[in-house]
N, C-alpha and C positions, 0 to 999 in steps of 0.2 A: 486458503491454507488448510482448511479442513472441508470435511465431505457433508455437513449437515447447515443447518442453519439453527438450531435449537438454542437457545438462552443459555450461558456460558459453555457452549463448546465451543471455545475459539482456542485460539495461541494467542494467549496471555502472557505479559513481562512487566517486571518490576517496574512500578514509579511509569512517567507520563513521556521517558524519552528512549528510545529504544531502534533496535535496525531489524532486515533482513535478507538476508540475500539470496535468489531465487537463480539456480541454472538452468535455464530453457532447452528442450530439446534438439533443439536447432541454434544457429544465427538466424538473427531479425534486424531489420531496420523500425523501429519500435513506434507506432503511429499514437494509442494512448495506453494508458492504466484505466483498470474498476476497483475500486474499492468496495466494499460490502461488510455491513453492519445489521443486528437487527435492528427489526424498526424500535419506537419508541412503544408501541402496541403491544411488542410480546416480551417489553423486559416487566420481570418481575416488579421492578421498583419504579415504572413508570419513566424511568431516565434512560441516556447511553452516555451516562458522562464517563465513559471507562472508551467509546469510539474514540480513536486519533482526531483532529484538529489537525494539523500544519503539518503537512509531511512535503519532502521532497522526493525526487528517485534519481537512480544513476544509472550510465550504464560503464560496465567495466569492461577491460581485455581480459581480467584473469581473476581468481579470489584472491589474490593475493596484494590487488593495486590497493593502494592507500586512499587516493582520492578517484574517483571514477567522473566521468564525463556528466555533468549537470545535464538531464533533461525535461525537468522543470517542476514548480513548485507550485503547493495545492494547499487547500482548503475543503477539509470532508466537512459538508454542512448538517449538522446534528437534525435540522428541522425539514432538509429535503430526501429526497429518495433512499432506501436503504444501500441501493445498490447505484454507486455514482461514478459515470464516466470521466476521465481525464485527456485531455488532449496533452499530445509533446507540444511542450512551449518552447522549448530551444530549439533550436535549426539544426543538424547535423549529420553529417554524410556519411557518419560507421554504422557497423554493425553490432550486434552485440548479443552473446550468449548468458551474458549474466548480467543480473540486471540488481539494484540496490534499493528497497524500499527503506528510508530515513525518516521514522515521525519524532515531531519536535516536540507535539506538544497533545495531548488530550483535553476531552470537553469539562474535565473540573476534578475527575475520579482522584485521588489522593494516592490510593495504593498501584493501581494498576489501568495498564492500556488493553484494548481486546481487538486482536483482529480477528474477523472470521472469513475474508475471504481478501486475498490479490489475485489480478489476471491484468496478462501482459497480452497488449495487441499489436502487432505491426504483421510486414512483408517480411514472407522467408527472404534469405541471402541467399544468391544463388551458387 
């Protein structure tokens, strides 16, 4: 979501439940997500309890769908890598150009969630 990795330059949002929706240059058949956070090394306070916890993703036909296609649900692990892969857990055979980042829940933070980076991986459509 953003171009550095520095200690609070993320896209930040109110409180620990929060979306985003991201249009890809292309269609993709979507193979996994990365998530990226700083480590716990270069936060100021020692913590990341402002990283997401429990998110899912979607993918959608339009911006406009209500519910998008579930491809599958995660856990960003606070005490493993800053920058964590996701496999698609659901099966399915569309495409999609826009894809739905959904977290449910952050590591403790009270005011706010921080993300500093998503990346979407699959095969172009052809």
């Amino acid at each position: 979501v953003q171009p550095d990795m520095y200690p609070g330059n993320c896209w930040a949002f109110k409180g620990s439940q929060g979306y985003l929706v991201v249009r890809l240059s292309m269609k993709i058949y979507p193979t996994a997500f990365t998530l990226e956070h700083i480590p716990k090394t270069l936060s100021p306070t020692g913590n990341i309890t402002s990283a997401p916890r429990n998110f899912a993703v979607y993918g959608l036909e339009d911006e406009y769908q209500e519910e998008g296609k579930l491809l599958g649900e995660y856990v960003y692990d606070q005490d493993g890598e800053p920058l964590q892969m996701f496999p698609v857990m659901e099966k399915n055979e569309d495409a999609f150009q826009i894809v739905e980042l959904r977290i449910f829940s952050n590591w403790g933070h009270a005011e706010y969630t921080c993300l500093y980076r998503f990346r979407v991986h699959g095969k172009p459509a052809e």
